[in-house]
N, C-alpha and C positions, 0 to 999 in steps of 0.2 A: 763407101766411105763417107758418104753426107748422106743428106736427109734428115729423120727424125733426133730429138735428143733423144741420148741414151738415158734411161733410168738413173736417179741417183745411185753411187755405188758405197755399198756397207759392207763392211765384216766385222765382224768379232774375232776377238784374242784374248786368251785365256792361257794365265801365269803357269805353266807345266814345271816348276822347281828349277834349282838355278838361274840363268841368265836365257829362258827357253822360253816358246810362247808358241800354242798351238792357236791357227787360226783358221777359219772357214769364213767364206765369202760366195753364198747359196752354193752349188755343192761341190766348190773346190776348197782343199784342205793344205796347208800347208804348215811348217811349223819352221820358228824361225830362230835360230842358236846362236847368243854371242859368242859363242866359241867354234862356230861352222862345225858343229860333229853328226848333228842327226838333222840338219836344214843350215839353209843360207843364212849368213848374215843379214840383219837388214838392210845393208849398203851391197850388198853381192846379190838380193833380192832384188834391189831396185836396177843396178847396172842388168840383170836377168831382163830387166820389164823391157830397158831403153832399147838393149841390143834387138829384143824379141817384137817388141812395136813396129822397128824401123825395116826388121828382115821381113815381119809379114805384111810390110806396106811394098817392100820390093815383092815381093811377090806378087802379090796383088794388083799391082799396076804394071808389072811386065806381062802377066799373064793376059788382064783387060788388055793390054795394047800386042796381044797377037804374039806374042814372045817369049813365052810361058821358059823358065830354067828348070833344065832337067836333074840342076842342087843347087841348094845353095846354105853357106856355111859362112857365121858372123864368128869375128875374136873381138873382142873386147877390151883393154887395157884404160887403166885409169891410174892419173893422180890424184893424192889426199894430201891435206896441207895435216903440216906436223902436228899443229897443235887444233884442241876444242874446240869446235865440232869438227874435226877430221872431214870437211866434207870432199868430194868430190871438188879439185880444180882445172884437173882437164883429162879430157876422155880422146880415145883416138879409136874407132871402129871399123873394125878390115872385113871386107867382105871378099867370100869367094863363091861366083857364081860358076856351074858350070853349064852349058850348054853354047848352041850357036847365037852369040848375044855381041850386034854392035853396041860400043863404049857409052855413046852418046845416049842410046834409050839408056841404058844402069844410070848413069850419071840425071839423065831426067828423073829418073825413080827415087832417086836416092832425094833429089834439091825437091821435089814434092812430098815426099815423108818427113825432111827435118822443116821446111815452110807452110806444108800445109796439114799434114794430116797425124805425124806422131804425138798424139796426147801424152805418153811420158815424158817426151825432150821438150813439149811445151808447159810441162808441169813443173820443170826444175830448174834453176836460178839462173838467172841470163848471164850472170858473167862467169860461165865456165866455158873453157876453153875448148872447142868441141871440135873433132878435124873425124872425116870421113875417108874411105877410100875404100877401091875394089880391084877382083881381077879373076878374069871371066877364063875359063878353061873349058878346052871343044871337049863334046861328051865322049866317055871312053867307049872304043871299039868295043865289040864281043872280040875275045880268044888273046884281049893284050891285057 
């Protein structure tokens, strides 16, 4: 998670008819629909980014510290203010870890992803409302 800078990041987006935009960013493709019918919104693409930054930083840092989840599953819920630019004003992100996992390491993983290491929650506007939270379930048996 540190070390080198990463490379500057580019992509291109290119107008696919109505409100639609196909894009590539070296060879991942995505395309992005204000009408969510054949890709994410822009704003459901970016909640996509936050949720998926912050789940593979738990991961990553439970696993370096010996404690590897054997699943783990983010929800995501957001407000949007009524009016122009709709943006995002407060996110609430549930996590559900499963395996043998004391509170306190999640809870270390989680306050090192949103202070030190998530580049999307460090990309977006400081005064949104942002609350976390988890809840760790022992791995299921074989034959239940």
């Amino acid at each position: 998670m540190t070390g080198q800078t990463p490379p500057p990041l580019t992509l291109d987006l290119e107008w696919d008819g109505d409100l639609r935009f196909r894009g590539r960013s070296g060879e991942v493709e995505v395309t992005l629909d204000a009408s969510a019918r054949t890709g994410p919104t822009p704003v459901q693409a970016m909640a996509f980014a936050l949720a998926g930054c912050m789940a593979i930083d738990l991961v990553n840092v439970l696993t370096r510290g010996r404690r590897p989840p054997r699943g783990l599953r983010a929800r995501l819920s957001a407000e949007r203010a009524s009016r122009s630019p709709k943006r995002l004003t407060a996110v609430e992100l549930h996590f559900v870890i499963e395996g043998d996992m004391p509170s306190d390491r999640v809870e270390h993983a989680i306050g090192l992803s949103r202070e030190t290491y998530c580049s999307v929650w460090h990309s977006l506007r400081r005064d949104i409302e942002f609350r976390t939270s988890f809840e760790i379930r022992p791995p299921a048996t074989p034959g239940s």
